[in-house]
BAKE-465832 format. One record per residue (C-alpha): residue number from 1; z, y, x. Coordinates in nm, 3 decimals. Example, Ala and Ser with C-alpha at 12.3 -4.5 7.8 and 13.67 -1.06 7.14 Angstrom:
# residues 2
    k        z        y        x
    1    0.780   -0.450    1.230
    2    0.714   -0.106    1.367
//
This chain:
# residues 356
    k        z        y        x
    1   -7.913    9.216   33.368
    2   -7.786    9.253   33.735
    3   -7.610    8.900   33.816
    4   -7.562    9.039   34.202
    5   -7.336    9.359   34.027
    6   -7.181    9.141   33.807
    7   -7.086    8.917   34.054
    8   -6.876    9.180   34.269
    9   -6.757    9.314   33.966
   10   -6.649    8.944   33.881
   11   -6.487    8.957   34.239
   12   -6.256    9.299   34.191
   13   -6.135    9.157   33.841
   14   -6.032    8.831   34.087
   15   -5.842    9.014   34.295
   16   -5.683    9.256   34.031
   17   -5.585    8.901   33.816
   18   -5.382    8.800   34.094
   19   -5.217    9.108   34.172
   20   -5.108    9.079   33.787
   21   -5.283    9.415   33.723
   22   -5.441    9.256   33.405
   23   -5.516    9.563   33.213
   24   -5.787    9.688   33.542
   25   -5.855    9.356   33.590
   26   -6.011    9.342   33.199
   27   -6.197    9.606   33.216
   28   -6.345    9.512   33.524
   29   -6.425    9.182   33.359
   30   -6.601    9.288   33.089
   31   -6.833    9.479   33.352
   32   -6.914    9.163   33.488
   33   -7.001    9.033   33.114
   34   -7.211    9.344   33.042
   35   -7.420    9.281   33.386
   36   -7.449    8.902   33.321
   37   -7.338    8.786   33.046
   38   -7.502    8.415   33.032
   39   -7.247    8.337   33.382
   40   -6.978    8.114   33.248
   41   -6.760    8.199   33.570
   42   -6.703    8.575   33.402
   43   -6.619    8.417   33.064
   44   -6.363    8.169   33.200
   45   -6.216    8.463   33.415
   46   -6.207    8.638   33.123
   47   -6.010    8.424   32.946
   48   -5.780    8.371   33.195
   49   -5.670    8.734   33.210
   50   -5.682    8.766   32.816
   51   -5.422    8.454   32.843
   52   -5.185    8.623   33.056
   53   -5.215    8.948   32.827
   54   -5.130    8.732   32.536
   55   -5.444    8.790   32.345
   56   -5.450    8.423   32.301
   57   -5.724    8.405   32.038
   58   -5.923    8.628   32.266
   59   -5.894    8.413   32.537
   60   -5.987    8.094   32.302
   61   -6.299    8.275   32.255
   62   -6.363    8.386   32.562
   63   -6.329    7.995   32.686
   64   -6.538    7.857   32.400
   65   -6.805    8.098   32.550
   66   -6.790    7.945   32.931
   67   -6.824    7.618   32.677
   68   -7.150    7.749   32.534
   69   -7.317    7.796   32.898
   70   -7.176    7.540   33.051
   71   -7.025    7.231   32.905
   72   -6.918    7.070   33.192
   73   -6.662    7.356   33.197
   74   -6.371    7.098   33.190
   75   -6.110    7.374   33.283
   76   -6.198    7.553   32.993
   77   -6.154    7.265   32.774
   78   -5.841    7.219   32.918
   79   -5.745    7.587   32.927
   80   -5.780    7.607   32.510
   81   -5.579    7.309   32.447
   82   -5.266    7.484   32.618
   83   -5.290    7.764   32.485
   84   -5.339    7.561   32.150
   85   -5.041    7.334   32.219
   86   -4.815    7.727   32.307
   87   -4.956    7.804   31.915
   88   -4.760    7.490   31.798
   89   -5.112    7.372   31.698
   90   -5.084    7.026   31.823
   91   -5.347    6.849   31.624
   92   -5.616    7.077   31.728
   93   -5.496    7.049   32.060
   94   -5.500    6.716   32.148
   95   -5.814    6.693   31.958
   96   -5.979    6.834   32.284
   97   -5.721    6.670   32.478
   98   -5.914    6.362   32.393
   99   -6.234    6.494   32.386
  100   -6.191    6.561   32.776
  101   -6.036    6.225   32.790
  102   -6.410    6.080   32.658
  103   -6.599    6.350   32.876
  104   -6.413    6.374   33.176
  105   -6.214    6.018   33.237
  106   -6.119    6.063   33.588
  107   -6.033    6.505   33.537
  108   -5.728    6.596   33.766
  109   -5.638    6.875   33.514
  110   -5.619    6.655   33.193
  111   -5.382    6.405   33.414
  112   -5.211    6.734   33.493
  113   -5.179    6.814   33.132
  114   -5.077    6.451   33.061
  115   -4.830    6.458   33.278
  116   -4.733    6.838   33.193
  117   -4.659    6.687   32.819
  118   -4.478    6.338   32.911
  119   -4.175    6.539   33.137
  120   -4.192    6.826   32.887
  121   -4.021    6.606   32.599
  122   -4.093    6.786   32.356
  123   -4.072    6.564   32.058
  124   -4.339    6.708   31.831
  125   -4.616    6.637   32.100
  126   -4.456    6.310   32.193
  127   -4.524    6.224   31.866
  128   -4.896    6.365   31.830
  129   -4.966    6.205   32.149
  130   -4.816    5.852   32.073
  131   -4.852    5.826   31.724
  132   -5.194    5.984   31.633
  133   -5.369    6.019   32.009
  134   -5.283    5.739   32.222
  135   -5.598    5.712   32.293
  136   -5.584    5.999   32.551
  137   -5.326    5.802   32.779
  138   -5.497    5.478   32.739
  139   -5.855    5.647   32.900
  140   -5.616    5.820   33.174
  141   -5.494    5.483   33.228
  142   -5.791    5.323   33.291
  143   -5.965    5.580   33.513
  144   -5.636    5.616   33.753
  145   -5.745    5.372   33.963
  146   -5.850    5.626   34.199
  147   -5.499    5.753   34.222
  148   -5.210    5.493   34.248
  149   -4.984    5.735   34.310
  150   -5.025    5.896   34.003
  151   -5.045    5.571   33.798
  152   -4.713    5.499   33.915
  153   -4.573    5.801   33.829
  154   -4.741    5.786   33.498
  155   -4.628    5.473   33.405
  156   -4.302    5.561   33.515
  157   -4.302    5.852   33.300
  158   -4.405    5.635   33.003
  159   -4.152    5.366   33.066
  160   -3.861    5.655   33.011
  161   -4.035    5.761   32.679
  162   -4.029    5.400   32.585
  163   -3.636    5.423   32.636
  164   -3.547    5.670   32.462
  165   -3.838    5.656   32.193
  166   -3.931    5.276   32.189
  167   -4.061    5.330   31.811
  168   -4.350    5.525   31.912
  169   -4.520    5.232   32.093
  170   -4.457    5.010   31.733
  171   -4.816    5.158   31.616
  172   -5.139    5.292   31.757
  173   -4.976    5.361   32.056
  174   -4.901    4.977   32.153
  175   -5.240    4.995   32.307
  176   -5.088    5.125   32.607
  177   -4.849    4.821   32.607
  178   -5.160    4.609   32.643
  179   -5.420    4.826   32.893
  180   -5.074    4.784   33.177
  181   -5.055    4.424   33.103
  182   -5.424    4.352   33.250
  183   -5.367    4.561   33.569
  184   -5.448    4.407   33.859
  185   -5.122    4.594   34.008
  186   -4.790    4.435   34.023
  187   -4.549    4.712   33.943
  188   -4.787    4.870   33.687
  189   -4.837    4.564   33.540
  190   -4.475    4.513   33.502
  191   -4.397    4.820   33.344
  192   -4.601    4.660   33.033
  193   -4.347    4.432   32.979
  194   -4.000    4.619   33.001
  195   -4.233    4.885   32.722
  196   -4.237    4.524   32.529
  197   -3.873    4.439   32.587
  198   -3.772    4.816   32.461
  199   -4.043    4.753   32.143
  200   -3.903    4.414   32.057
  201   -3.540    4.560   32.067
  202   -3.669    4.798   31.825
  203   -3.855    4.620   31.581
  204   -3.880    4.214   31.683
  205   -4.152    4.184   31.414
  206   -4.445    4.351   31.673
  207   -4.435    4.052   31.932
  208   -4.584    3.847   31.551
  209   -4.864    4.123   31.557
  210   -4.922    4.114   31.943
  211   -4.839    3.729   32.039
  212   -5.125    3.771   32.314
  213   -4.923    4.016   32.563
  214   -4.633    3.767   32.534
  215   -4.888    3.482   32.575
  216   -4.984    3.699   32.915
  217   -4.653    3.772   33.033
  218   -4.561    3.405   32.986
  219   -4.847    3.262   33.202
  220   -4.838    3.544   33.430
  221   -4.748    3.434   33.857
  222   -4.530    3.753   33.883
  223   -4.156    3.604   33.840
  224   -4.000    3.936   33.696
  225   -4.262    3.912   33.428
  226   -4.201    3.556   33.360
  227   -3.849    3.646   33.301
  228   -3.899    3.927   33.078
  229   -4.113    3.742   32.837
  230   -3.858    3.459   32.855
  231   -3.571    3.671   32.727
  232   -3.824    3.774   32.439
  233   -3.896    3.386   32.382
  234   -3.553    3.291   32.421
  235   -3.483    3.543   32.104
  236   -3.776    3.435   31.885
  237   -3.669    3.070   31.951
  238   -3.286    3.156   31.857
  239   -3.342    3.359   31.617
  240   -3.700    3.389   31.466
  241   -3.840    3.021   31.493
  242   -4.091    3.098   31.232
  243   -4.273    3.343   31.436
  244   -4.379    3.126   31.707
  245   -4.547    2.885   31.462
  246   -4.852    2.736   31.559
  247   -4.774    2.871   31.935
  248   -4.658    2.560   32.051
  249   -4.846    2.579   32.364
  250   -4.701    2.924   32.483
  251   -4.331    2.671   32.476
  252   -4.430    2.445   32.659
  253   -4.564    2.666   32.936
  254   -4.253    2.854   32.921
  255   -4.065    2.513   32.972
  256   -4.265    2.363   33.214
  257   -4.175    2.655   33.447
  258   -3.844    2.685   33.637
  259   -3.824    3.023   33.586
  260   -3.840    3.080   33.193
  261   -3.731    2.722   33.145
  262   -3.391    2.810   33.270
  263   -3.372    3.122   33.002
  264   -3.530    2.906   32.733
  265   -3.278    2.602   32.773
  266   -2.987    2.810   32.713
  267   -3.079    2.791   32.328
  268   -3.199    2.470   32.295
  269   -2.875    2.251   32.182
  270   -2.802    1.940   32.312
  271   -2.807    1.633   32.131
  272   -2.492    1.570   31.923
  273   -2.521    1.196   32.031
  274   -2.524    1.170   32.405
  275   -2.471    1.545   32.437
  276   -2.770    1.567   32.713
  277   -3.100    1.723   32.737
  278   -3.254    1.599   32.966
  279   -3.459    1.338   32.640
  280   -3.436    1.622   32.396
  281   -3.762    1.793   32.270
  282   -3.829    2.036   32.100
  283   -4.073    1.994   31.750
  284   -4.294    2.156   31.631
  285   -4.198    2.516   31.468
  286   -4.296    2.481   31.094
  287   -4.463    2.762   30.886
  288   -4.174    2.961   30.696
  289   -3.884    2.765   30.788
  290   -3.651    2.956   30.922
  291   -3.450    2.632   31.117
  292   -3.548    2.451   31.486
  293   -3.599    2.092   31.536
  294   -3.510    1.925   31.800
  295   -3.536    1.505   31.855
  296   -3.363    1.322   32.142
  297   -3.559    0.989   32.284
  298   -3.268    0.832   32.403
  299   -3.102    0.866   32.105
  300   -3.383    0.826   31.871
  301   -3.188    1.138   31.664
  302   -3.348    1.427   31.476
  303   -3.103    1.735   31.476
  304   -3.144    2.102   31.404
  305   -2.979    2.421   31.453
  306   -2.948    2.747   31.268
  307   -3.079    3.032   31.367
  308   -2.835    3.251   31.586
  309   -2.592    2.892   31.629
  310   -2.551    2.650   31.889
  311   -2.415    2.446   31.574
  312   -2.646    2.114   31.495
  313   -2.690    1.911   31.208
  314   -2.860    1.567   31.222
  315   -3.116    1.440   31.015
  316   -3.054    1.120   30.819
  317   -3.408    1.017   30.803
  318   -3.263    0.755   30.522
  319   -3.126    1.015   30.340
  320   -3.204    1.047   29.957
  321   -3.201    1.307   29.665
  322   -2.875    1.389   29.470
  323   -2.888    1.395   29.117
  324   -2.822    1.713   28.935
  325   -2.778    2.086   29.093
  326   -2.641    2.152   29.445
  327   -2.409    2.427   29.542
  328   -2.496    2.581   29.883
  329   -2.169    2.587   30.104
  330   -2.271    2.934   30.242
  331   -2.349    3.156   29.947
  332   -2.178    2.899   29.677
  333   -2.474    2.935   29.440
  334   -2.641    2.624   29.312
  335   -2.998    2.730   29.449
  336   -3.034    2.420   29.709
  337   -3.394    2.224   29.670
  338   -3.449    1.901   29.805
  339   -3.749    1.889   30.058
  340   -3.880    1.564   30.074
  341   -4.109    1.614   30.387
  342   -3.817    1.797   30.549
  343   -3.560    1.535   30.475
  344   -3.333    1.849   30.418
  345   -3.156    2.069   30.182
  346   -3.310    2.436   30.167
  347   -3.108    2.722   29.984
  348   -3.415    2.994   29.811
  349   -3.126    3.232   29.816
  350   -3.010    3.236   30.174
  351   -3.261    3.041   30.344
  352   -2.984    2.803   30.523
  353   -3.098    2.465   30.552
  354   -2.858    2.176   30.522
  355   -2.843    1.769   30.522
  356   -2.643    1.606   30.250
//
């Protein structure tokens, strides 16, 4: 063992490698190896110039080696998950991919390869990244600090997958969603919620899963948040009472502010009386009904709306059961039930709600 030979030998296969004379540069290599072969400088080499000869299982091995002697190697982690993810073998590669993302948080060459993956679009790793490794971008995430720069331009990167693939983010990879929302950072913070928006467009059920982000985004001092999450609310008030059930906290917030209250109002109907809201509030959103209560104080008039229609109907709080069956005026099937401590008509077939 001569380490001092091997390392000029190590030199000369440098300087061959990037005069692309590979073939010299190999055998000059493996000189190196046969002088000293515990250095894991000569086995990385190695597998650099057994990469660009396209002996990539050599080169796999040859990395795995530099692993062996020295596992804070990190660019020969990163060099077999390339050549991995060229092989189409995307599991195994972002296996490592994440297994840097535990060992080396902060690496410049796994936010390199990151980044390398996002602009490459290629769907299949999209979907390996987002759908069964999200994991890896999350631990980028949270390690950029260092580098705002790069944040930004790897949240921007996200928020253009999130447009044109918003159902990736509807699993594992919603995780994301929430590690932006608690930046301390304005814009990256921001970029949380127009991910949400393009989620909810995609499947409105995941805000029921994830009511805390919204929760956030309502309460949060940054206006173009506050008006993001109030376009969601506004929806899941017009459209999906039932979902905010038990959150009647999160409305009142939202009202109370000028901001969302403006958005929110636009779907709250005026009282069929006086035709004014100014008395009007808003009760409270009952489990699995799929209408929204209102009550005016002037008035002293309960009144509700369908969802989707600025159309009211008021409550007769007098009002009594019909004998005998009721046909629904929507669906014309004689399914409606009388709900005593709803003072309403409900139709088990179409779910419309209705006074006598």
């Amino acid at each position: 063992m001569n380490p001092e030979r091997a390392a000029k030998f190590r030199q000369q296969a440098q300087s061959l490698f990037e005069k692309k004379q590979y073939d010299k540069a190999l055998e000059v290599v493996t000189k190196a190896l046969q002088e000293h072969p515990d250095n894991p400088i000569s086995w990385q080499l190695q597998g650099f110039i057994q990469e660009a000869c396209n002996y990539r299982n050599e080169a796999i091995k040859s990395f795995q080696e530099a692993i062996k002697r020295d596992e804070s190697c990190e660019i020969a982690y990163v060099s077999i998950s390339r050549i991995l993810r060229e092989k189409k073998d995307f599991f195994k590669s972002f296996e490592i991919l994440e297994n840097i993302s535990q060992k080396f948080p902060k690496s410049a060459l796994l936010r390199q390869a990151v980044m390398e993956i996002l602009e490459g679009r290629i769907s299949a790793e999209l979907t390996e990244l987002f759908k069964v490794r999200p994991e890896i971008i999350i631990n980028v995430l949270k390690n950029a600090e260092d580098d705002p720069d790069f944040k930004y331009k790897l949240t921007g990167t996200i928020k253009n997958v999130a447009v044109e693939k918003p159902e990736f983010f509807t699993g594992k990879a919603f995780e994301i969603i929430r590690e932006l929302s608690k930046a301390s950072d304005d814009e990256v913070r921001s970029t949380a919620y127009v991910l949400l928006v393009a989620v909810y467009e995609a499947n409105p059920s995941i805000i029921e899963k994830n009511k805390d982000v919204l929760r956030a985004g309502i309460a949060d001092k940054n206006q173009y948040i506050q008006k993001t999450t109030s376009g969601i609310l506004k929806n899941l008030v017009n459209y999906f009472p039932n979902y905010l059930v038990g959150e009647e906290a999160m409305l009142t917030q939202a009202l109370d502010g000028p901001v969302t209250a403006e958005n929110i109002m636009r779907v709250l109907p005026a009282c069929p009386n006086c035709h004014s809201q100014d008395d009007v509030y808003l009760q409270p959103i009952q489990e699995n009904e799929k209408i929204l209560r209102l009550y005016c104080e002037k008035c002293d008039v309960y009144y509700f709306k369908q969802p989707g229609s600025m159309a009211t109907s008021v409550i007769d709080k007098g009002e009594k059961m019909l004998d005998g069956p009721v046909v629904c005026p929507s669906c014309k099937i004689q399914f409606l039930k009388w709900s005593e401590e709803a003072k309403l008509y409900g139709c088990s077939v179409c779910g419309k709600w209705y006074t006598q």
